[in-house]
C-alpha positions as CSV (number, residue, x, y, z in Angstrom):
1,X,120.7,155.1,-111.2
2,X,121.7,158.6,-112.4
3,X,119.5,160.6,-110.0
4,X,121.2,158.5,-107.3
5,X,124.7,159.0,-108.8
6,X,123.6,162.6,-109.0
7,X,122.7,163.2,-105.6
8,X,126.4,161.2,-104.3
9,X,128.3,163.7,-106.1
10,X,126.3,166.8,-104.6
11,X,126.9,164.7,-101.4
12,X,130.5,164.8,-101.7
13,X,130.8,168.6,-102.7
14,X,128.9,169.4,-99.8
15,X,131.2,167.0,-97.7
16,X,134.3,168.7,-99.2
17,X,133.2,172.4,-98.6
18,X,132.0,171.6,-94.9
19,X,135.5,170.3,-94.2
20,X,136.9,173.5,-96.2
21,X,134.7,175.4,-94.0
22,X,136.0,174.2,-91.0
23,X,139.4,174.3,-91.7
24,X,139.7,178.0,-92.1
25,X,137.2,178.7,-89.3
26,X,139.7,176.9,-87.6
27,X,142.3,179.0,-88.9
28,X,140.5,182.4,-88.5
29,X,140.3,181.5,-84.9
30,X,144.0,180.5,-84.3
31,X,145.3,183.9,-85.7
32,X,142.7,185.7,-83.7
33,X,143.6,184.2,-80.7
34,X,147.3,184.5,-81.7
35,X,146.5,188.2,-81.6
36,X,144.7,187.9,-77.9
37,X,147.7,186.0,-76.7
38,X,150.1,188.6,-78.3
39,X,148.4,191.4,-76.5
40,X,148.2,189.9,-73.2
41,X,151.3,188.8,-72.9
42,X,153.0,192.1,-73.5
43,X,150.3,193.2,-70.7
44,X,151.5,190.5,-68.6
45,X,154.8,191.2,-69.3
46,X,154.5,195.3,-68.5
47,X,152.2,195.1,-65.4
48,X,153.1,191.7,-63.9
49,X,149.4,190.4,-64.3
50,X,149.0,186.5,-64.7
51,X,149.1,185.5,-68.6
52,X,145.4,184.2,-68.7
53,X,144.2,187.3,-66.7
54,X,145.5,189.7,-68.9
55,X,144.3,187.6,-71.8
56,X,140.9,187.2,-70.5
57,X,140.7,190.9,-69.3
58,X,141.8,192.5,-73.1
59,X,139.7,190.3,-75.1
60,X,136.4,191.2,-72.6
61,X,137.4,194.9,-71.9
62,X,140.2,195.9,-73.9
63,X,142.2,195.9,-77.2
64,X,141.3,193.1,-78.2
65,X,137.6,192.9,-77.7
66,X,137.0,192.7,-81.8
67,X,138.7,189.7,-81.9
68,X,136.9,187.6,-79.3
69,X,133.7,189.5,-82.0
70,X,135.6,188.1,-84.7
71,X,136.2,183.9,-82.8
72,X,132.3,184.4,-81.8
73,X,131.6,184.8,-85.8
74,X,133.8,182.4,-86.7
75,X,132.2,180.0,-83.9
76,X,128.4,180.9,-85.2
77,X,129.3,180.6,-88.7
78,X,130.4,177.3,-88.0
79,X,127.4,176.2,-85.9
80,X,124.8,177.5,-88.3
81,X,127.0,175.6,-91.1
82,X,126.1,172.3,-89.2
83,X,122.4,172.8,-88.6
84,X,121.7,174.0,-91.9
85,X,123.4,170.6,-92.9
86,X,121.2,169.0,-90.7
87,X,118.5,170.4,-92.2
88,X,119.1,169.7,-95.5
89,X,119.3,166.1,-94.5
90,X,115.2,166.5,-94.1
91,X,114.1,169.6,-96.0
92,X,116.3,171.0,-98.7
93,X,114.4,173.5,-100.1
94,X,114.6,174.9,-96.1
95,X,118.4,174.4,-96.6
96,X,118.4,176.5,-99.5
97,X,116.0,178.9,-97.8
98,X,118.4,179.8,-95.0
99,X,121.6,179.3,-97.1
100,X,120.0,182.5,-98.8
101,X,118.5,184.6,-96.5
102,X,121.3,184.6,-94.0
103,X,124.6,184.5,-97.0
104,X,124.3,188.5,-97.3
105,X,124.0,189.3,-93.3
106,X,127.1,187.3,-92.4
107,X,128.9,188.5,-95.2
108,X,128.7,191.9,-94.2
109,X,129.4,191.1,-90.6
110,X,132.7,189.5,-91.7
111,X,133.6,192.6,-94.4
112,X,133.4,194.9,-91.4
113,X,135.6,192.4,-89.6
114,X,137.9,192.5,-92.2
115,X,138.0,196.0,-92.7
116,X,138.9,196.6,-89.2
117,X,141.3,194.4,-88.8
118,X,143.5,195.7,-92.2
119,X,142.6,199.2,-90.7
120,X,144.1,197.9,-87.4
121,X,146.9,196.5,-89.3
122,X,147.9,199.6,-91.8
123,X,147.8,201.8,-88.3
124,X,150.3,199.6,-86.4
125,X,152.6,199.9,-89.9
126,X,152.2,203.6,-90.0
127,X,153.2,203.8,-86.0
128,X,155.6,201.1,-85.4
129,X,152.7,199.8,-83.0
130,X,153.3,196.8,-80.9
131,X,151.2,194.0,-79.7
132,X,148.7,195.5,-77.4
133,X,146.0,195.6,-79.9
134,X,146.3,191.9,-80.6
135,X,150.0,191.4,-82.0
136,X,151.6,192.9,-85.0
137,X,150.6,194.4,-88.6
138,X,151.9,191.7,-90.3
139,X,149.3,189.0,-88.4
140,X,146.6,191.7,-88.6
141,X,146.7,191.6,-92.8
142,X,147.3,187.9,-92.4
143,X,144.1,187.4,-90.2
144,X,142.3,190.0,-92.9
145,X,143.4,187.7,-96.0
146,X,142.5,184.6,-94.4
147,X,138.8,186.8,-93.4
148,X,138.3,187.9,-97.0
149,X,138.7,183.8,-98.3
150,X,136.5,183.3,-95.4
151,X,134.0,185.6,-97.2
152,X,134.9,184.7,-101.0
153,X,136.1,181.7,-100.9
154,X,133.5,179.4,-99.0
155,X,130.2,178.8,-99.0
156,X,129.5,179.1,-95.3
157,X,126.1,178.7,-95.1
């Protein structure tokens, strides 16, 4: 009775950090495509360029081309969160495996994230800088904050 009581509660902390997890990948995202949709549509605006052109063209080729990086991470973080859930469901000890051997990799990833985005950020404040490198300072240091939870904050893997 208690081993089954035991394993409920893990159960339910898992549950509760999956749908943590998810929440601020989904988040994460928003802001970084806030910042894509900032940049293109001052590019849209300036050059007459269709929004979703403009968009599509600076996160693939332009200014913004670290923060499609950063929705790609977010995206992988979140898949590899689910099939190392599903894993668990049959092997733990291989849940525990991965959970290990891939926590320090995608932490780094996302520090480096973080740092440029805050460095992104602090050079916009120092300028004045406007949106064509995916919206203002102030979302940049948001998007960093929500990043460093991201990495401190929640077992992603």
């Amino acid at each position: 009775m208690i081993n089954k009581t035991e394993d409920q509660v893990i159960n339910v902390k898992k549950t509760a950090n999956s749908v943590v997890l998810y929440g601020v990948l989904a988040v994460n995202i928003g802001l970084l495509l806030t910042g894509i949709y900032s940049a293109g549509s001052l590019i849209s605006g300036i050059t007459g360029v269709p929004l979703f052109t403009a968009m599509w063209t600076n996160a693939t080729e332009g200014g913004t081309i670290l923060h499609s990086i950063g929705i790609l991470v977010c995206a992988t973080i979140g898949v590899l969160h689910l099939a190392n859930r599903a894993i668990g469901m049959k092997a733990p000890l291989v849940e525990k495996v991965a959970g290990i051997l891939l926590k320090l990799p995608v932490n780094i990833i996302l520090i480096m994230l973080v740092l440029y985005v805050a460095f992104l950020g602090y050079g916009k404040f120092q300028v004045g800088g406007t949106g064509a490198l995916g919206g203002s300072f102030i979302l940049d240091w948001i998007t960093a904050a929500t990043l460093l939870f991201l990495v401190f904050g929640v077992k992603k893997i």
